[in-house]
N, C-alpha and C positions, 0 to 999 in steps of 0.2 A: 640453765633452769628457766631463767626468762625468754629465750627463744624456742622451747621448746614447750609449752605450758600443758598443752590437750595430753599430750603423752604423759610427760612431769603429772599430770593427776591422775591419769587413767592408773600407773603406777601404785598411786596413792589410794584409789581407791579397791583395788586387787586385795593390799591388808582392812580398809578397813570392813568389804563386801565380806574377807572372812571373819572379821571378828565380830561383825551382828550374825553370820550364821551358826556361829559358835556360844551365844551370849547365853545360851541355858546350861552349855556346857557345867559341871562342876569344877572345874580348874577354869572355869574364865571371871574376868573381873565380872562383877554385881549386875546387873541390867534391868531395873533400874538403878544407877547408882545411890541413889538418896540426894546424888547432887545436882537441882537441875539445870544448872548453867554448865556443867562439865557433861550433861549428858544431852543441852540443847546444843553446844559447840559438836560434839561429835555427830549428831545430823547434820546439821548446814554444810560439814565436811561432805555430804552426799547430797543435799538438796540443795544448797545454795547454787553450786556450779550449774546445776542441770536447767534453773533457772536463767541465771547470766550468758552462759557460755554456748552459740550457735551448734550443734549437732551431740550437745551431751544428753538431752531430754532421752528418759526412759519409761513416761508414763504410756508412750502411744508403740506397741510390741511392733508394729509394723512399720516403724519409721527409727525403731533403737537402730545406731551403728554396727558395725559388726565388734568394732573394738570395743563399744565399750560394754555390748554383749561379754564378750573375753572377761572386761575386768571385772565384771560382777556375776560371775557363773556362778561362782556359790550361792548367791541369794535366789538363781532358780534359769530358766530360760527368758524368752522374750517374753510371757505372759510371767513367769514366775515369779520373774522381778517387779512391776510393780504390785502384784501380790504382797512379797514379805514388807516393802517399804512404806504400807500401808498399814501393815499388821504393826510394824516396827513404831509409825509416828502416832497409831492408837496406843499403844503400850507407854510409849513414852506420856501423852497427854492426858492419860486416864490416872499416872503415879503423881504428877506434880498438877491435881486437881482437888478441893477439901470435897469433902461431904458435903457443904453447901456449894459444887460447883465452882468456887469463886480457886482461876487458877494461882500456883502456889512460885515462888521466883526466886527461893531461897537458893544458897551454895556458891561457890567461889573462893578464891585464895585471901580468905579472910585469918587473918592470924593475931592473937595480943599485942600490942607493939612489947611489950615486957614477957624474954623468954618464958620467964619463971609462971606466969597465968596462962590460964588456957579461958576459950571464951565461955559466957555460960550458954546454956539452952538457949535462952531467948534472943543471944547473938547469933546463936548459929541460924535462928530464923529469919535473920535480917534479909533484907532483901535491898539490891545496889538496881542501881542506872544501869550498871552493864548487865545484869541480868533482861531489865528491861528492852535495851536496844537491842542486846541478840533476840529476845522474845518476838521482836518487828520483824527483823531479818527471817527467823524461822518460820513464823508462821504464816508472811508471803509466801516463802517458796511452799509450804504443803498447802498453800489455797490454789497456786498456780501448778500442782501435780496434782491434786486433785481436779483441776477443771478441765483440766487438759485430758487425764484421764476419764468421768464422768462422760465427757464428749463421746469415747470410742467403747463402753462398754453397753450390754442392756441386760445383763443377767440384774433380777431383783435383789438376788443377798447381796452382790457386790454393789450395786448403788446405794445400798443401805449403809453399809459400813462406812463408804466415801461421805456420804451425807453428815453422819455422824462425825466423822473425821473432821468434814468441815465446820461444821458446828463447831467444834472444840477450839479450833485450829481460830476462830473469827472470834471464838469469847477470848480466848488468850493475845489475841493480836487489841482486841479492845483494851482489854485490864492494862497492856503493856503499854498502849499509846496515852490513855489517861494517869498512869503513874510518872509517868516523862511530861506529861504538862505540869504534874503535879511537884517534879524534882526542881523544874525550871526556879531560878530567883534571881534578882538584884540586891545588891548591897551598897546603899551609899554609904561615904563617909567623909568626913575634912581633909580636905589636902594636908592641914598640919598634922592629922593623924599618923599614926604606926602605918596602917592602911596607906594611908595616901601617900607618905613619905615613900613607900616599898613601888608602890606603884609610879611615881615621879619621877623614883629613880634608875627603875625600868626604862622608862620613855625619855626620860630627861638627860641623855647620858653622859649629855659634855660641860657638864658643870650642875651647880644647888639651882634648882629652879627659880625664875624670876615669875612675876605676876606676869609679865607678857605670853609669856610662852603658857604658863596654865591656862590664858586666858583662851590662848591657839587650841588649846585640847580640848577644853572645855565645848568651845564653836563646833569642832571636829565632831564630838560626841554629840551634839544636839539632835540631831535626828536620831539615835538610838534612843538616847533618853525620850523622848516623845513616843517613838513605839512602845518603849517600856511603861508610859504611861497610860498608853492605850490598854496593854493586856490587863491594867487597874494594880502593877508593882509600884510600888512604892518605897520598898526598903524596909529591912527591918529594923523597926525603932526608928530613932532620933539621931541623923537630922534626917530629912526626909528626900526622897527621889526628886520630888519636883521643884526640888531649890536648885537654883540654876548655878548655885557657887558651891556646889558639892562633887566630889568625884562619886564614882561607883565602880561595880562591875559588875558583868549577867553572867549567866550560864549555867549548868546544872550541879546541882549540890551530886555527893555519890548515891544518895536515896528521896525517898518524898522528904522534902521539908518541913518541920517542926510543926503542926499546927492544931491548936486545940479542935477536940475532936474528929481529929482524921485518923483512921486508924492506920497502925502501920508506921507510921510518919516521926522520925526519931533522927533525922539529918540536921545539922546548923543549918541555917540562912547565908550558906558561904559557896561561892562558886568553887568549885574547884577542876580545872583544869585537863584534868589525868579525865574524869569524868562528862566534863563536858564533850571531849573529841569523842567516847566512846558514846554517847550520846547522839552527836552528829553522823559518826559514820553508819549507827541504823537507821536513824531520822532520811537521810539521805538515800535508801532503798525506796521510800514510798513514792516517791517521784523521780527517780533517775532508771526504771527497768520498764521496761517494755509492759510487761504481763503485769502488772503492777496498776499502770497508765488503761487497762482493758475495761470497758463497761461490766459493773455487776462484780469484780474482785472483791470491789469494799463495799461494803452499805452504807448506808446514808449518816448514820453516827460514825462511823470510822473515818468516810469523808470529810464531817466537820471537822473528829479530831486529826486529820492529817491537816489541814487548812491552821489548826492551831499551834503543831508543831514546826509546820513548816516558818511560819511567821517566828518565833522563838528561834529558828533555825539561822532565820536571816538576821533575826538581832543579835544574836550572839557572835555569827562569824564576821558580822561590818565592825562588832565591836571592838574584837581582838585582831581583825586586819589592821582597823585605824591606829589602835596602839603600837601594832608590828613595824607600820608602815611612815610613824608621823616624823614630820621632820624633813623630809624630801629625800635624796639622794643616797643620804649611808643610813639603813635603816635601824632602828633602835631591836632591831631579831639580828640585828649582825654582829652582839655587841656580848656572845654567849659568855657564860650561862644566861639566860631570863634570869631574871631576879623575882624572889619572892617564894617564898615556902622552902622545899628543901633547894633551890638553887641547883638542881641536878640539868645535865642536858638533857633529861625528858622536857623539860617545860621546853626547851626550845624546840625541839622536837614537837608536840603537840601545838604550841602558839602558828609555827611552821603549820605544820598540818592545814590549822583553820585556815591563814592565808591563801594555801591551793585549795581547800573548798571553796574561798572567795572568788578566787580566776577561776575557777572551771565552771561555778553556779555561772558568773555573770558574763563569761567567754563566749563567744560567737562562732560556732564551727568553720565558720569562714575568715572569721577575722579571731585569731588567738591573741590573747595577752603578748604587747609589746617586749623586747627583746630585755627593754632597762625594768618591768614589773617581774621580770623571772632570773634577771642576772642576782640580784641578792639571793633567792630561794637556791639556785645554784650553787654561790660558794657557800653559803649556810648548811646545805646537808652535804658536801663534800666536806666541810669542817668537823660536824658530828661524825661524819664514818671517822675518820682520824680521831678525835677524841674518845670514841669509843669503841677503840683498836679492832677496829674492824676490816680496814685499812692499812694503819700501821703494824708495828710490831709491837707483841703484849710482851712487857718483860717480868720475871715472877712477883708478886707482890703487886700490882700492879693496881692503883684504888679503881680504874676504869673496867675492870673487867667485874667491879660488884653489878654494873649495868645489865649483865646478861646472867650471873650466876653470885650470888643468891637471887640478885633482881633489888627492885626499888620498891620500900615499904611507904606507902602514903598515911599517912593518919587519916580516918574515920569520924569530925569533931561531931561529939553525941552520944557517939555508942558507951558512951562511961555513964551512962544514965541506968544500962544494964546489967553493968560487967565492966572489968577491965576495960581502958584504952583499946579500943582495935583499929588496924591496919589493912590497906590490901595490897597486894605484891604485885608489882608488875615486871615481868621477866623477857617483854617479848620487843626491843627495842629495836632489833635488828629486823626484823618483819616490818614492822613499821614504819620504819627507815625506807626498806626496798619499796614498799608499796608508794611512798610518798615520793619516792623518786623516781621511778615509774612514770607514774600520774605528772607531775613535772617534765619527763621526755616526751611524753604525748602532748604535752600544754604547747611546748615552745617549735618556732620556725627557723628559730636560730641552728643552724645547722653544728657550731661550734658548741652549743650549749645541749643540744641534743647526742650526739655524740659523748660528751662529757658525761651527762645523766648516764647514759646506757652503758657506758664503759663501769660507772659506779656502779650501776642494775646487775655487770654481770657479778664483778669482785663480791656482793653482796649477797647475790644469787649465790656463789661457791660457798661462802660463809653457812650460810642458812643451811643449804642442803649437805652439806659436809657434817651440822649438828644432830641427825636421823639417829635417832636407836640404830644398831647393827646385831642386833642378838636378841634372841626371844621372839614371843608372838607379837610384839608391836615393833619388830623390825621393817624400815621403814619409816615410819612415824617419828614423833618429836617427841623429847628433847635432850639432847647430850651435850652440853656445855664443854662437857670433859673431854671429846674429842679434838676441840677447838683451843683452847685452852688447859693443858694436859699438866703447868705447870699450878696451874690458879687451883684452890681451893673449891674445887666445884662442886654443886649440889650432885647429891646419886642420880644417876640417869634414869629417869622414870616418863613413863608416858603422858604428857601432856598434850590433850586436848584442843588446851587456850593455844599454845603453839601451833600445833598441827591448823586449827581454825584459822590462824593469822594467817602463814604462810597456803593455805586454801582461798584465803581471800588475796594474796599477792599473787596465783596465778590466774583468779580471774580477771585483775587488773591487767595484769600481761597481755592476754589474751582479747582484752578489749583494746589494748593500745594497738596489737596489730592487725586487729580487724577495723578499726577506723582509717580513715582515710590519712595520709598524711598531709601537714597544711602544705598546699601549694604556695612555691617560691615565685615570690614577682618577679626576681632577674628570667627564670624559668618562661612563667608566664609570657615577657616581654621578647624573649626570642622567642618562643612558640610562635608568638603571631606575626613578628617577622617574618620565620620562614616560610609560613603559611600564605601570607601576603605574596611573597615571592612566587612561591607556589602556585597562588593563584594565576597570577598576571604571566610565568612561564606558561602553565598550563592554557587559556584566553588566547596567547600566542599561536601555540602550537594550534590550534583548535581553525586560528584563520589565516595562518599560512601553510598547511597541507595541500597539498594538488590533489591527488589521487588518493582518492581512500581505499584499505587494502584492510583484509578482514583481521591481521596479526594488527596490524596500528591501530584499528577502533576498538581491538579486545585492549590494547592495553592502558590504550585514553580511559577507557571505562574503567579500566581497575584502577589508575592514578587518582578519579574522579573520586573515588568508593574509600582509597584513602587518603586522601585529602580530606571526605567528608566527615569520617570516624577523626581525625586529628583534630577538627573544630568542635567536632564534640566534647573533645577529652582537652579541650586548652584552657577550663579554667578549674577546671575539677586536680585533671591529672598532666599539669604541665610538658614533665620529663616525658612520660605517653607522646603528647602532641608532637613535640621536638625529634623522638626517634619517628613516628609516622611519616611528619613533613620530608624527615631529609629522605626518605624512601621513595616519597614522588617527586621530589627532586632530583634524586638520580636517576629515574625512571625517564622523566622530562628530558634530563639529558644527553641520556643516553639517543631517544630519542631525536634531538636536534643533532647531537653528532653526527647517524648515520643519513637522517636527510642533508648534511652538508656533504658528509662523504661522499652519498650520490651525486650530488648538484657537482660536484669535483669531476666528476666521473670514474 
């Protein structure tokens, strides 16, 4: 699955090219669903990739591949496809839009945490963080299909529509990025608190905390805390942020937080975790993609508010690295479960997560995160695949397998303001997993620890792809628990979206780890120029001990020359390269010296 990624989706995109050409169908699911986070995850399943991934773009009919023509012939030919995907993201932007314009973000696996309730109307309009951050993610990719397209058309109706599209597509990308500054908050509290104690003993792991050691965390945290005082957080209530003998913690609650007069706004004042990484990984689209980074994508307020997310971005992930990280050598994420709320390996999982947002934000393409900042992240999610038999063997009954099927209910603190307790489910651990470890094989130079990763990337990859629907019109697609686990209690297999979405975003990750360069190895490096050196000074040799120049031995000095020069090229980029070059004109060379000695023999 992971060495294959471009095909692995072209695949995937075959069912789902027919199931928007089928979507008026009378026997096909709803289109619009009513839900719009289940029916923004099933675009990005088409627009995100075409955005990320080198040669999938379909807005320009003269530059489409032939394959991925093939995968998408239902939705028309090379002009006809970006036709319907246009049609398809007005249809979608035009159902989750009010009468007054202002877009609408409601839907998701929101459920009572108490069987016996169901939520009422005004929960089912609630609107989460994850709606949000996919809002980011989607309505990039349909600015940069639309630009891209715009470029190559000039019929008037159709630049109208794109125009329109983009209008749409830039007011919902706005609402989304002002509702994620809006989710953002801190929370202090006393280290002798509930709070602090949870949190202490998180961090603190090898004994009851002494004033010394809180006083280490505390110093640690200081510049977060300053940033946080910068964005004018403070905490809610008493005591307050700016006391320098309070703990805290940032990140985004699961919706806007509580605040009088803000409409909408019905979240505690509590970070919560599950949330914040989905938070992060759309925040992280607006500066990590090419088309993104392009003059005239954003406008001048979306720019500001990316400059605000992005700041929130960086305070959140220094936050929960330094917590992951503190203490030196065996780190307090090696020490699973996380502690604190339901103590599931999600939260390790997730804490994890931000950590590799941390290496990769502040990583150097030339110079990656050292071998001992990724050896923890290493045995930590080769722990979780095992903990969450993914890895191992599930035996029946097995409490590990509620991780993937029914899934983890988080609590919602607030929505009892409306309604019942609500919860939201998250099901998709195993995707998350692979993507984060992934992004860890491309982080590391350690050739042991990359190996390792990728051996876990595939067993995980089999996992995943082994869960597919196998019958019906969403064969292909996600999610079957019950194939995987045949003995477990599994939910019915039905088509999920949010699945299908994760693993669409695990093979654009794939797919970007092997089109990046790999880090070049200094042992690598250090013979490269060895042999090149040698190379040299054989070649210099030969150059002034030749008698007779003869048109075969200057054809071939020049081609020794030509590779020798391509190997100095490629000696700090692409070591291994250099190394195989050099030794070529070094056998050239001597081959060379041999037969002038042969002669000199007679």
């Amino acid at each position: 699955m992971t060495n294959l990624p471009r095909r692995r989706l072209l695949d995937l995109w075959k069912v789902l090219a027919a199931r928007i050409a089928a979507r008026f169908d009378p026997d096909a699911d709803a289109w619009p669903s009513g839900d719009s986070l289940r029916d923004a995850e099933q675009l990005v399943c088409l627009l995100y990739p075409a955005m990320r991934m080198p040669g999938l773009g379909f807005a320009d009919p003269d530059t489409t591949g032939p394959d991925v023509l093939a995968a998408l012939a239902t939705l028309g030919d090379h002009k006809g496809i970006p036709h319907t995907v246009t049609e398809v993201c007005t249809e979608y932007f035009a159902a989750y839009t009010d009468k007054d314009g202002r877009p609408l973000f409601a839907g998701g696996p929101l459920r009572a945490l108490d069987p016996a309730e169901t939520p009422t109307p005004d929960q089912q309009a609630l609107e989460t963080v994850e709606s949000f951050s996919i809002a980011v993610t989607l309505s990039l990719s349909v600015l940069a299909f639309v630009r891209e397209r715009e470029s190559r058309v000039r019929a008037a109706p159709t630049l109208e529509r794109l125009a329109a599209l983009r209008g749409a597509a830039s007011t919902r990308l706005t609402h989304a990025m002002n509702a994620l500054c809006e989710s953002f908050v801190a929370d202090a509290f006393r280290p002798d608190s509930a709070k602090g104690r949870t949190l202490l003993g998180a961090v603190l792991r090898d004994g009851p905390p002494d004033s010394r050691r809180v006083r280490e965390l505390l110093a640690q945290l200081r510049p977060v805390r300053t940033g946080l005082g910068g964005l004018g957080a403070t905490g809610d209530g008493p005591p307050a942020l700016d006391d320098e003998t309070t703990l805290f913690s940032c990140g985004w609650a699961w919706g806007r937080v509580r605040t009088a007069g803000r409409p909408g706004s019905h979240a505690e004042p509590e970070p919560s975790l599950h949330f914040t990484v989905a938070a992060m990984d759309g925040i992280v689209d607006l500066f990590s993609s090419r088309q993104t980074l392009l003059p005239g994508l954003l406008n001048r307020e979306q720019l500001a508010l990316a400059q605000q997310l992005m700041l929130r971005w960086e305070l959140a992930q220094r936050y929960w690295s330094a917590l992951a990280r503190f203490g030196g050598s065996a780190w307090p994420l090696q020490d699973i479960p996380w502690r604190g709320g339901d103590d599931s390996d999600y939260r390790t999982l997730h804490v994890a997560s931000i950590v590799i947002h941390n290496l990769m934000r502040q990583g150097d393409p030339e110079e990656p995160p050292p071998s001992h900042e990724l050896a923890p992240l290493v045995l930590v999610l080769g722990e979780l695949a095992g903990r969450a038999r993914l890895t191992r063997r599930a035996l029946p009954g097995d409490p590990a397998i509620a991780l993937h099927s029914p899934g983890l209910v988080t609590p919602l603190p607030g929505t009892d303001r409306l309604g019942p307790p609500l919860g939201w489910t998250f099901t998709d651990f195993a995707p998350a997993l692979l993507k984060r470890t992934l992004q860890v094989a491309a982080l590391t130079r350690n050739v042991e620890h990359r190996d390792t990763m990728l051996a876990l990337a595939d067993t995980l990859g089999d996992h995943v792809w082994g869960r597919r629907l196998d019958a019906g019109p969403a064969a292909g697609l996600w999610d079957d628990p019950g194939r995987i686990y045949p003995a477990a209690a599994a939910r019915p297999a039905e088509l999920s979206w949010r699945m299908t979405e994760r693993v669409v975003e695990v093979l654009v990750v794939a797919a970007a780890g092997i089109a990046a360069d790999l880090a070049p190895s200094r042992r690598l490096a250090e013979l490269a120029a060895d042999m090149i050196r040698e190379a040299d000074h054989l070649f210099a040799r030969e150059m002034l001990t030749r008698a007779t120049p003869t048109t075969s031995t200057d054809a071939e000095l020049h081609l020794v020359a030509a590779v020798l020069a391509r190997s100095r090229d490629q000696a700090a980029r692409r070591p291994g390269v250099a190394v195989s070059l050099a030794a070529d004109a070094l056998r050239r060379l001597d081959e060379l010296s041999a037969a002038r000695e042969q002669a000199g023999r007679g």
